[in-house]
DRENLO-25316 format. One line per 5 residues: number of its first residue (from 1); for each residue y, x, z of N, C-alpha, C. Coordinates in steps of 0.001 Angstrom, whole numbers, plus 500000, padded with zeros to 6 digits. Atoms other than C-alpha are relative to their C-alpha. Layout:
<pts>
NUM) Y:X:Z:Y:X:Z:Y:X:Z | ...
</pts>
This chain:
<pts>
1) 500267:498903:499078:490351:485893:501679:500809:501252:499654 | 498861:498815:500060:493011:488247:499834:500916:500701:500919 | 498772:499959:499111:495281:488276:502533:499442:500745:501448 | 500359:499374:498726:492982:489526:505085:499862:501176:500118 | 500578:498208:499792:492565:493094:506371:499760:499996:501161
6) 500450:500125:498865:490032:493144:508837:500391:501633:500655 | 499569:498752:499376:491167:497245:509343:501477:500066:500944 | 498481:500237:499607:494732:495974:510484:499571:499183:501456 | 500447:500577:498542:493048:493664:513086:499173:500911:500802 | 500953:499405:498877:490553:496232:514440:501508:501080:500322
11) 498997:499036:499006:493659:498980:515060:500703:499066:500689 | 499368:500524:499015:495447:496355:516689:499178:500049:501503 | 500467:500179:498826:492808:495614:519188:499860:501542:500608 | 500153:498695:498923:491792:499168:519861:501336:500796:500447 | 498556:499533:499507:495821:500329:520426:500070:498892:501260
16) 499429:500867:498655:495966:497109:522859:498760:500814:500841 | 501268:499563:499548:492615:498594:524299:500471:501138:500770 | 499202:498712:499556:493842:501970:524602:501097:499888:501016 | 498738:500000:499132:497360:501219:526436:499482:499226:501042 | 500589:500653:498690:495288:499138:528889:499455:500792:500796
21) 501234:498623:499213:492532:502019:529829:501319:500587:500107 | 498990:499378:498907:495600:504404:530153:500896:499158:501039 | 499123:500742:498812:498002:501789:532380:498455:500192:501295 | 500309:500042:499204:494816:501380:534318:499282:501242:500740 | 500722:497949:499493:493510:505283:534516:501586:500411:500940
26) 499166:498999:499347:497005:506212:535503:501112:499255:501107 | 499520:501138:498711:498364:503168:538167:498711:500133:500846 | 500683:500423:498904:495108:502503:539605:499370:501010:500927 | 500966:498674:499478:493914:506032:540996:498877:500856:499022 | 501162:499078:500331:491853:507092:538445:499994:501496:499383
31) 499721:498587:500622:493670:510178:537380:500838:500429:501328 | 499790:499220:498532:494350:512529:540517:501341:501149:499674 | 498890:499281:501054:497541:514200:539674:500375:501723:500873 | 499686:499051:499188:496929:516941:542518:498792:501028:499437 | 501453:499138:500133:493240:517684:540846:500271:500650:498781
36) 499411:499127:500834:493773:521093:538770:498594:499598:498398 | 500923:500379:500815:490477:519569:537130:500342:498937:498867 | 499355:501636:500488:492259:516262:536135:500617:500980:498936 | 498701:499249:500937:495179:518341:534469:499089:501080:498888 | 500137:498755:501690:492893:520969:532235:498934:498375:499219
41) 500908:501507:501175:490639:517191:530758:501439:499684:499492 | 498851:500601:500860:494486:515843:529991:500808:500860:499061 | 499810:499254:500888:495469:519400:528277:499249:500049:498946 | 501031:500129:500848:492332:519208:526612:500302:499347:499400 | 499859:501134:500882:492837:515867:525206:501227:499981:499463
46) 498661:500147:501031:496384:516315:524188:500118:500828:498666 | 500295:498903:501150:495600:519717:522222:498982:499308:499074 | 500859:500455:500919:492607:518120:520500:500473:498839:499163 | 499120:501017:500806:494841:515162:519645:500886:500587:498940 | 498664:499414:501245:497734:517111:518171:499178:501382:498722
51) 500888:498936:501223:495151:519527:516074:499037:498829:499206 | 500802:500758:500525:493666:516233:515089:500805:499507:498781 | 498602:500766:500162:497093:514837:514109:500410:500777:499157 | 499548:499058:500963:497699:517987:512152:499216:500271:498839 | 500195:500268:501643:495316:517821:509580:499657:499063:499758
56) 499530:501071:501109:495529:514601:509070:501889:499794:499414 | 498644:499335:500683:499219:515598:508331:499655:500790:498802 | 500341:499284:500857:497975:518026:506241:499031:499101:498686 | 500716:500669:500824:495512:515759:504374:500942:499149:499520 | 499508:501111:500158:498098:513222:504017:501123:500708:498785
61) 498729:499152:500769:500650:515828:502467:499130:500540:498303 | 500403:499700:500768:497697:516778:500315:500171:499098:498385 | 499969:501353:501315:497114:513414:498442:501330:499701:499333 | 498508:499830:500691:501040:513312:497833:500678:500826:499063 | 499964:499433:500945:501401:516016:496059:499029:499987:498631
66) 501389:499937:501364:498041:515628:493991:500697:498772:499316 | 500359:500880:501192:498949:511787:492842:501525:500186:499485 | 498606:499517:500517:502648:513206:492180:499685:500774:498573 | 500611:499267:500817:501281:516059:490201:499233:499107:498540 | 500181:500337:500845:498985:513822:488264:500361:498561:499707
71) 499252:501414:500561:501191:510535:488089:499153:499229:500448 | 500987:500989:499865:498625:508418:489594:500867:499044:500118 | 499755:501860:499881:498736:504422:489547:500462:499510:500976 | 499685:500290:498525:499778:502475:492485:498623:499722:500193 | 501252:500849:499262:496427:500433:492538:499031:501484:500312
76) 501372:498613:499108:494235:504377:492478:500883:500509:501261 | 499390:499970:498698:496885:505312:494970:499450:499656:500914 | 500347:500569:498914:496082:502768:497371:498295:499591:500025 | 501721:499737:499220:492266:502837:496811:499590:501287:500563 | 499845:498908:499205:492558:506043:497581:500168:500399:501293
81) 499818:499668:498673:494305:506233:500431:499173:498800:501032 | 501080:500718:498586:492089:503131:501976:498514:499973:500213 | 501082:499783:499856:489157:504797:501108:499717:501091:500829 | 499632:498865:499081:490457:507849:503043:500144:499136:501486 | 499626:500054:498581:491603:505962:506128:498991:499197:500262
86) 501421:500954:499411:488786:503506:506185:498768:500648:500662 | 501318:498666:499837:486305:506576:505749:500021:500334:501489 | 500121:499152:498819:487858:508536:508721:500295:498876:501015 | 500498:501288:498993:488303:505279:511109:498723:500173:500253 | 501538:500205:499503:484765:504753:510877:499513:500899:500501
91) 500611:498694:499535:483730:508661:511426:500628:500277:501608 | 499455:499789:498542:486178:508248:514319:499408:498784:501184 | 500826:500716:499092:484481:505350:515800:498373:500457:500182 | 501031:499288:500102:480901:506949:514818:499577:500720:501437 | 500020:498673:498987:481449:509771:517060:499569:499753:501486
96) 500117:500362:498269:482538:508254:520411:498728:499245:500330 | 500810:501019:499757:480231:505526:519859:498540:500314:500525 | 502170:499209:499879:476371:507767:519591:500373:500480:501166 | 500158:498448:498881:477859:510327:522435:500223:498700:501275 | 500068:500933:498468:478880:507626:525136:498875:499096:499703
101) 501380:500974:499788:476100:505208:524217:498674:500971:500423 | 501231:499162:500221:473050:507957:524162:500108:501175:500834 | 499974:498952:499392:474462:510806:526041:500444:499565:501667 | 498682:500697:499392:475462:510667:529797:500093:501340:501087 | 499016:499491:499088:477958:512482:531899:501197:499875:500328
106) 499021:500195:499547:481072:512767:533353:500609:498962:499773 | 498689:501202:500437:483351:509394:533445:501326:500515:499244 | 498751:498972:500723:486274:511885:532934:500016:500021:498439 | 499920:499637:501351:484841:512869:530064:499872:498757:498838 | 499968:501375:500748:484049:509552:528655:501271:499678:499765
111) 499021:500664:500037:487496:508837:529319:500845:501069:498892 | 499263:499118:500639:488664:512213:527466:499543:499272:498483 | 500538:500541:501340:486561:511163:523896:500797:498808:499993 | 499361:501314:500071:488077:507754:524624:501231:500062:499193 | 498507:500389:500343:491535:508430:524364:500274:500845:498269
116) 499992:499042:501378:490869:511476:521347:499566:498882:499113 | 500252:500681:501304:489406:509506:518942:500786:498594:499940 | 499196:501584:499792:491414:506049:519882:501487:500476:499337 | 498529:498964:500714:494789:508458:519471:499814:500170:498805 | 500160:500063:501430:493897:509819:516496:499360:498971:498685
121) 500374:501263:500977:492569:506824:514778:501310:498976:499776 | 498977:500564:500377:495834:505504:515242:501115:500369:499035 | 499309:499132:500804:497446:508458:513974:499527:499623:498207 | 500782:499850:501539:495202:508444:511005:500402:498355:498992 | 499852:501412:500368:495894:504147:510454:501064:500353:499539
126) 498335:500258:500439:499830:504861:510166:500345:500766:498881 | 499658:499421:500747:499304:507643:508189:499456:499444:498059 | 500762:499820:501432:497083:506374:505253:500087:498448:499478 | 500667:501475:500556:496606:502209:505295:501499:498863:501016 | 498870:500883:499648:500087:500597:507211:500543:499371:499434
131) 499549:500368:501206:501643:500453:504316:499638:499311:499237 | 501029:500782:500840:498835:499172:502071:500051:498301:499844 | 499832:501589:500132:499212:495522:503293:501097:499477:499521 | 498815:500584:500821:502439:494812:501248:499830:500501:498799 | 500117:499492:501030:501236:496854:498317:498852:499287:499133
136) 501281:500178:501032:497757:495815:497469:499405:499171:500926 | 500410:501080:499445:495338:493189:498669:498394:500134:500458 | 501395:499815:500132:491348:493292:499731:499827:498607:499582 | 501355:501476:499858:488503:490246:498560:499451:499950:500371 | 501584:499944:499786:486317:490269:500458:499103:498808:499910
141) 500993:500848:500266:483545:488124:500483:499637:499503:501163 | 499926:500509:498768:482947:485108:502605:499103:500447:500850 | 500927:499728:499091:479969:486613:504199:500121:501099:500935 | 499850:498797:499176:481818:489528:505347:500736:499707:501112 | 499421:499916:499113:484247:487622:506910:499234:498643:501230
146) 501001:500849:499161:481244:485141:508836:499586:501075:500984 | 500140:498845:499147:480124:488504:510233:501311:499707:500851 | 498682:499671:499435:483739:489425:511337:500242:499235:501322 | 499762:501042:499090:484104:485974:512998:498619:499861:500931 | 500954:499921:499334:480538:486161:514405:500171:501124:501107
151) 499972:499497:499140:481287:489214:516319:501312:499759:500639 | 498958:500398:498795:484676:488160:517874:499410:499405:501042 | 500747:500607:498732:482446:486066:519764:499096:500170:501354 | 500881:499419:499321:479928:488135:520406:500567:501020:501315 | 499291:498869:498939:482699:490482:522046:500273:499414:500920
156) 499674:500836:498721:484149:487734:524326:498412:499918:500926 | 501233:500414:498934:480651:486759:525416:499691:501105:500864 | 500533:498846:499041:479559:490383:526281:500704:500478:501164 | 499013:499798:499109:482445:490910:527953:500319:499879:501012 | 499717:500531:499309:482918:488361:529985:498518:499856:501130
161) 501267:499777:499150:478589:488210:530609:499882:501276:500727 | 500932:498743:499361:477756:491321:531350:500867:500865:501105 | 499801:499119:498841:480245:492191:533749:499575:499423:501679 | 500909:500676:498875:478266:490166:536260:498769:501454:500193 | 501147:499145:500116:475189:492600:535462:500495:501160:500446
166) 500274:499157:499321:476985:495905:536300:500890:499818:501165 | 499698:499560:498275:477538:496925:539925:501442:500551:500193 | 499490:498418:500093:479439:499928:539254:501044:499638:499450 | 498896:500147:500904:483123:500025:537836:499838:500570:498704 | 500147:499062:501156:482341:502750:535724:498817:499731:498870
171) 500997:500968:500686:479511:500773:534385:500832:499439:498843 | 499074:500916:501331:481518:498446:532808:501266:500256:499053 | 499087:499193:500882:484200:500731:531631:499325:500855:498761 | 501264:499496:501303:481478:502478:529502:499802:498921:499145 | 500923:501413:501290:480158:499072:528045:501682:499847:498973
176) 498617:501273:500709:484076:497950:527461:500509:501528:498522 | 500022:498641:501282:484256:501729:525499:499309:499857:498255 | 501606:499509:500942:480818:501157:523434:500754:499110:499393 | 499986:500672:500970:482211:497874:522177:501616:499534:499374 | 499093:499421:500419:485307:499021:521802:500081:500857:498272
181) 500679:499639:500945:484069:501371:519202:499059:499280:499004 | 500811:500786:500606:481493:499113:517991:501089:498919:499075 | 498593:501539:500742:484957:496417:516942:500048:501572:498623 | 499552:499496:501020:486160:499134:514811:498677:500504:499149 | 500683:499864:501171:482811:500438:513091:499207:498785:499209
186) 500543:500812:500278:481656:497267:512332:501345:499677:499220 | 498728:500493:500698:485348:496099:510577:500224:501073:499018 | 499937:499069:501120:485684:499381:508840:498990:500446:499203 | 500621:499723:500787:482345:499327:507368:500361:499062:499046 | 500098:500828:500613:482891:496068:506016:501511:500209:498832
191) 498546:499740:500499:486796:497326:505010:499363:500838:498596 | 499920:498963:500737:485215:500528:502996:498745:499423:498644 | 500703:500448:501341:482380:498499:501424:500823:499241:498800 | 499290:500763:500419:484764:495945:500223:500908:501277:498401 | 499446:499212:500382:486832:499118:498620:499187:500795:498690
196) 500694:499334:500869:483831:500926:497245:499694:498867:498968 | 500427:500709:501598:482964:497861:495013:500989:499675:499369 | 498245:500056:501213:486620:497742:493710:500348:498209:499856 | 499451:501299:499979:487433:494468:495162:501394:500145:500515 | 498789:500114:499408:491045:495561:495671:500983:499670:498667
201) 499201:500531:500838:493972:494414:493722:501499:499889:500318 | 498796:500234:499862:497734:494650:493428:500785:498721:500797 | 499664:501146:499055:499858:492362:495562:500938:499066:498383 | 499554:500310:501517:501567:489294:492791:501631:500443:500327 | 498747:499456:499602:504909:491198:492134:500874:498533:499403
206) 498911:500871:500768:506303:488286:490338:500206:498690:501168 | 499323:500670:499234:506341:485898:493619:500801:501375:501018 | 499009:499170:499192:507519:489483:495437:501651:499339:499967 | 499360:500326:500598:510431:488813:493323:500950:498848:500383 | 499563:501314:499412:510889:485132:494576:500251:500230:500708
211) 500055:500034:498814:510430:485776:497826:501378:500739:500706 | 499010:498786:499583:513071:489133:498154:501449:498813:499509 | 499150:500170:500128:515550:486265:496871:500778:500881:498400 | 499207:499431:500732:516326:488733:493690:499814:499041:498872 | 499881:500640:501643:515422:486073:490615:500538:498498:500519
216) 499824:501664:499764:516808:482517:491798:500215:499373:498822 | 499507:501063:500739:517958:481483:488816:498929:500025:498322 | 501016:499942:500544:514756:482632:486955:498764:499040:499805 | 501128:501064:500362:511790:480693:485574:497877:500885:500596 | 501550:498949:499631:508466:482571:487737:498643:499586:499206
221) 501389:500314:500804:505960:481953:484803:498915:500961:500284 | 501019:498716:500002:502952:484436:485519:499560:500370:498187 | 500124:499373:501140:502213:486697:482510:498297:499845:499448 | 501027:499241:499678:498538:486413:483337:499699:497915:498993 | 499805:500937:500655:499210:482526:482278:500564:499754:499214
226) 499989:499993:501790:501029:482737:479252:499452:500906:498973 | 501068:499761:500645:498369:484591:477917:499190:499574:499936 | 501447:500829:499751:495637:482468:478690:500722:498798:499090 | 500161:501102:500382:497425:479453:477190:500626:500297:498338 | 499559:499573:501891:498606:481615:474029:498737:499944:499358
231) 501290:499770:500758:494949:482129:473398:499273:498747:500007 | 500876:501336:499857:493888:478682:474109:500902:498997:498669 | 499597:501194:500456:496443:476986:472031:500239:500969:498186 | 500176:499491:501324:496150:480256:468947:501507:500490:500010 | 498591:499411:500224:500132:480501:469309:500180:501584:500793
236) 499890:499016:499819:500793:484270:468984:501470:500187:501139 | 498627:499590:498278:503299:486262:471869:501255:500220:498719 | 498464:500443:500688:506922:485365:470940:500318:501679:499687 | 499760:498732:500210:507598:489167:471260:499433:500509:499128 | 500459:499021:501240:505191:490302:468943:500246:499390:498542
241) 500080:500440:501034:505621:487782:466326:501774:500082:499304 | 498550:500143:500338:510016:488225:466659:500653:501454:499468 | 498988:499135:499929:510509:491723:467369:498824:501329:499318 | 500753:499251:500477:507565:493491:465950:500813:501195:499379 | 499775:499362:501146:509036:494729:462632:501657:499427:500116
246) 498494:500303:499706:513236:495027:463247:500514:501328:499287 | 499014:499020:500457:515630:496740:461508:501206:500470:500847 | 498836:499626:498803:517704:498241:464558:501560:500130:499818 | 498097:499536:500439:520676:499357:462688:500560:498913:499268 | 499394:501052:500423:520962:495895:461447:501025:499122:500945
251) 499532:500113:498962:523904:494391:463783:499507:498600:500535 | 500569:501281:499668:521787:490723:463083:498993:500251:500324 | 501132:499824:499844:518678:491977:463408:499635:500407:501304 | 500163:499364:499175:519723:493688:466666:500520:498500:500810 | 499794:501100:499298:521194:490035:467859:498806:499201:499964
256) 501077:500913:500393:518185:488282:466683:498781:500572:501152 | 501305:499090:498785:515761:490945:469080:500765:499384:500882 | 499904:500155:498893:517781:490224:471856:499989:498198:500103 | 500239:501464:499816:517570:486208:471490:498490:499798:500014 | 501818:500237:500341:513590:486287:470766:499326:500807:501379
261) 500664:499563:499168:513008:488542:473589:499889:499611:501327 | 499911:500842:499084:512044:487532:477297:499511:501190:501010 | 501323:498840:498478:510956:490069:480771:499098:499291:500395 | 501635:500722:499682:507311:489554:480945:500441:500251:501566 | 499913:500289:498358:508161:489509:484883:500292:499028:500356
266) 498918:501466:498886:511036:487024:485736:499927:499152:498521 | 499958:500887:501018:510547:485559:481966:501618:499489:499946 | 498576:500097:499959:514475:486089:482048:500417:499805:498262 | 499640:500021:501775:515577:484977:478071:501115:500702:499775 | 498712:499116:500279:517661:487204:476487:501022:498984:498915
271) 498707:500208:500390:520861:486649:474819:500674:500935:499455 | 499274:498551:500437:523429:489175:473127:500823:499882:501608 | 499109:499562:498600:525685:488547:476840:499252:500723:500933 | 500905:499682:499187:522783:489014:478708:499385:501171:500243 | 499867:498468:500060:521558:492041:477164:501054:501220:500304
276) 498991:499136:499677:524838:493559:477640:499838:500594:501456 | 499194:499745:498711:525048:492766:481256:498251:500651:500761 | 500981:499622:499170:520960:493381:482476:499106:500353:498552 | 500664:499807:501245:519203:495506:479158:498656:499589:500594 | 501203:499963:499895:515607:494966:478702:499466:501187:499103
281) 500019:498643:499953:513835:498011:478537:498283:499670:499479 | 501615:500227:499974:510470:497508:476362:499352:501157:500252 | 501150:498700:499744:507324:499629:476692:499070:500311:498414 | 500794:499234:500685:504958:501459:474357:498425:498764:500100 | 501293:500782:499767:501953:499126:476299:500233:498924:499550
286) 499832:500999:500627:503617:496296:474698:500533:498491:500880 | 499393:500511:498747:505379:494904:478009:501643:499919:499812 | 498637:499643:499925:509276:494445:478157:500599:499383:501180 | 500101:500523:498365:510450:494333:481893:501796:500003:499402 | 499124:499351:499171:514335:494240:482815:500373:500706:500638
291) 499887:498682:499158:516116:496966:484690:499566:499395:501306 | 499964:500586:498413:516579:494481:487746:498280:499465:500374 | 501550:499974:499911:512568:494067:487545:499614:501050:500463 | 500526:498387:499318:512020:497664:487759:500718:500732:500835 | 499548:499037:498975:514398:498466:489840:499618:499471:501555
296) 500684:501014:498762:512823:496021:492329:498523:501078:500294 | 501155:499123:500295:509531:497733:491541:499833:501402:500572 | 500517:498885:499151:510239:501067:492244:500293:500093:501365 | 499539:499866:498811:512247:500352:495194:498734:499609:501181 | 501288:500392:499106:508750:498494:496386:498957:500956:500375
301) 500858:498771:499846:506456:501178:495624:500713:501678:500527 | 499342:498651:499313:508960:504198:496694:499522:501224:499427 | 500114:498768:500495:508335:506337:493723:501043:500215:498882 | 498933:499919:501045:510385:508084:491200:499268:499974:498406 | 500652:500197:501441:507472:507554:488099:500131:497961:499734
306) 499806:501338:499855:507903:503960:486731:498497:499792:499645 | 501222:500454:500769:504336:502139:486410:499936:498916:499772 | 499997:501463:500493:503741:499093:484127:499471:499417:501163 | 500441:501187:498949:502959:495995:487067:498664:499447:499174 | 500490:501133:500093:500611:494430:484250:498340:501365:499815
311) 501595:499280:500572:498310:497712:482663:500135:501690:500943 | 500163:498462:499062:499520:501061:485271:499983:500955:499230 | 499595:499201:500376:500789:502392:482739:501223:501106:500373 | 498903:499105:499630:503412:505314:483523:500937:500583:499213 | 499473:499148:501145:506740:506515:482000:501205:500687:501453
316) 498380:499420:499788:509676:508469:483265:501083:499594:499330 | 498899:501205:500184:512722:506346:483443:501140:501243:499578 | 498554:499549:500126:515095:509398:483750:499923:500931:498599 | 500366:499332:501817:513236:511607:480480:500835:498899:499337 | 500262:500745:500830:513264:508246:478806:501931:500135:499352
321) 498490:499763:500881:517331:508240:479039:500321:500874:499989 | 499650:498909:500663:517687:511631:478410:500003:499659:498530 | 500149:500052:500712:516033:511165:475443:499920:499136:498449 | 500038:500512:500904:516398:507785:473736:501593:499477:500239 | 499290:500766:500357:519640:506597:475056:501822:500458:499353
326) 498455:499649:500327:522198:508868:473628:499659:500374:498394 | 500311:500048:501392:520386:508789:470098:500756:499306:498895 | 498345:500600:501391:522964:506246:468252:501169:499675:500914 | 499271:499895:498881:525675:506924:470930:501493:500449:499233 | 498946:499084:500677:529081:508524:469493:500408:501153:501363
331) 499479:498684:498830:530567:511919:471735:499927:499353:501371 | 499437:500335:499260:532537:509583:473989:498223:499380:501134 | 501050:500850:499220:529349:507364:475007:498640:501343:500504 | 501298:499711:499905:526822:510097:474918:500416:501012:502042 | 498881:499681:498705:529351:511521:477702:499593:499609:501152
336) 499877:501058:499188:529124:508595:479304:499027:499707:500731 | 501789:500514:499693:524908:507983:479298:499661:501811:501076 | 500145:498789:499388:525076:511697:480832:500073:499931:501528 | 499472:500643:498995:527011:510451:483983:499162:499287:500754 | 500503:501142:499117:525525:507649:484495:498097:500496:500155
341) 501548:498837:499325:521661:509862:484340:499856:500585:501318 | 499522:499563:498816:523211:511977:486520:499640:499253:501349 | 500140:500816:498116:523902:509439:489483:498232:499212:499450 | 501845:500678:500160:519898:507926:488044:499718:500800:500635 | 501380:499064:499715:518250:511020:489003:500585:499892:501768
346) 500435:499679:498629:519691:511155:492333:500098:498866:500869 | 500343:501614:499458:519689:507207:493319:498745:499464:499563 | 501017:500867:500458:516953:506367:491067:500153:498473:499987 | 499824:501100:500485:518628:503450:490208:500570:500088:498542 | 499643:500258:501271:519500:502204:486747:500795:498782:499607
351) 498909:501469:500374:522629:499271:485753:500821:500767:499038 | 499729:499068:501385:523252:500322:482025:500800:499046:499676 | 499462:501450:500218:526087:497510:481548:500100:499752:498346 | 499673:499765:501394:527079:498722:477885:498825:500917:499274 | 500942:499298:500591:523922:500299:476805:498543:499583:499593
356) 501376:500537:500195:520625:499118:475275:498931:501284:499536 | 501269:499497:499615:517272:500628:475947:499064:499625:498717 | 501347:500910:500734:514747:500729:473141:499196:501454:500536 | 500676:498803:499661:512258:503091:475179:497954:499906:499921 | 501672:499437:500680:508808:504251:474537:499370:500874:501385
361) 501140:499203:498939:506704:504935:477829:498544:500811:499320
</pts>
């Protein structure tokens, strides 16, 4: 059930929903384009849209700077932001839903709430949770998605029954409203519960990897399984038992690290050629990725902090070579690692051909 996001299926339906009610408000007669009444409900609803639209702009600009500021994770990132867009979905279905079910007047106006909260719920989807489904994953639980599938049904049936029962057009444009609304608070409760019990989870970057075509000639071991069968079979991690304790300035000791070592990602084996041509860049958390790992990585997530894939840990890639890689460098090279920073900071890419990385997130 990882793969599902019942919030991705309810904005679909209510955007197809929406572009239907307007094609048929504004072909079939139901918007009067001579009535000065018609024209101040469609000013209305556009202003309340675009002041709706603006602070969720504003909210959206907020959270960007805050998880910038404090380096947040990808995975609090994106519970974040789908606890934000799930939240206001639902408050936006809430709304329409009590006032046209419980209250009654004007069709107009039914039709004004309609399109405000339908608009901005779309606004609010693109801004906070679009993205989300290539980043991170929900679980939900099979009983949430028995519901889910229980009311698809229930919607066809009502749909199709009850427009026998009313008379009236406007009858049944109300009902097709209520359960309109009703699709989305019923999918986004089940979205935000799912969220609040912290059943969300990173997407696996190591078939990303496969999939983008960047490791073909790699071995996709999961990291998550050669730990489980290190501890089952007592044999300690090749990395900690090779490269632990190294004498760096030894020129064997520095060939011997790069043969013992492997990127817990693509499980790429090093070599002294290999290192030359793609360094591996360990961590502090006790991880050692490749550049062409992380440069996959950030290009996925679209930030300039690097965070470990296995523990969310965080370092700065461009500090890191400020600071460690012109340490046993001579003039010419430290020259050189300057340059090539340089074009880092403003590509945020990294291909160090002649340079090895021993960095400390």
């Amino acid at each position: 059930m990882g793969g599902l996001h019942l919030t991705e299926i309810s904005h679909h339906f209510n955007l197809f929903i929406t572009i239907v009610v307007a094609i048929f408000l504004f072909s079939l007669g139901g918007f009067d384009f001579k009535s000065k009444y018609h024209w101040r409900i469609f000013y209305a609803t556009l202003f309340t849209i675009s002041l709706i639209s603006c602070l969720i702009g504003i909210l959206k600009s907020w959270t960007i700077c805050r998880n910038d500021k404090n380096q947040t994770g990808v995975l609090k990132r994106c519970k974040t932001d789908y606890t934000i867009g799930s939240g206001g979905l639902l408050f936006f279905a809430c709304i329409p839903y009590f006032v046209i079910c419980y209250f009654d007047f004007n069709i107009k106006i039914a039709y004004c709430v309609f399109f405000v909260f339908n608009i901005s719920s779309v606004v609010l989807h693109y801004a906070f949770i679009s993205k989300l489904k290539r980043l991170c994953k929900l679980k939900y639980k099979g009983s949430q998605c028995v519901i889910a599938t229980c009311f698809h049904l229930l919607l066809l049936i009502s749909i199709f029954g009850l427009k026998v029962i009313f008379d009236t057009q406007n009858a049944f444009v109300i009902l097709c409203f209520q359960l309109t609304f009703l699709y989305a608070l019923i999918f986004n409760t089940i979205t935000l519960w799912t969220i609040l019990g912290n059943r969300i989870e990173l997407m696996n970057i190591e078939m990303r990897i496969i999939e983008n075509g960047e490791a073909d000639d790699r071995t996709p071991v999961g990291t998550n399984i050669r730990e489980k069968h290190s501890s089952e079979t007592g044999v300690e991690n090749v990395h900690e038992v090779c490269c632990s304790e190294i004498d760096e300035t030894s020129p064997r000791e520095i060939d011997a690290q790069a043969n013992c070592m492997k990127c817990d990602l693509c499980m790429l084996e090093y070599d002294k050629t290999i290192q030359q041509q793609t360094p591996l860049i360990p961590t502090s958390c006790g991880h050692a990725l490749c550049h062409k790992c992380i440069n996959i990585i950030m290009n996925q997530y679209d930030q300039q902090h690097f965070y470990c894939p296995f523990c969310q840990s965080c370092g700065d890639l461009a500090q890191i070579l400020r600071t460690t890689a012109t340490q046993s460098l001579n003039e010419d090279q430290k020259l050189k690692a300057i340059q090539i920073h340089q074009i880092f900071s403003q590509r945020h890419e990294y291909t160090f051909p002649n340079i090895k990385f021993i960095a400390l997130f």
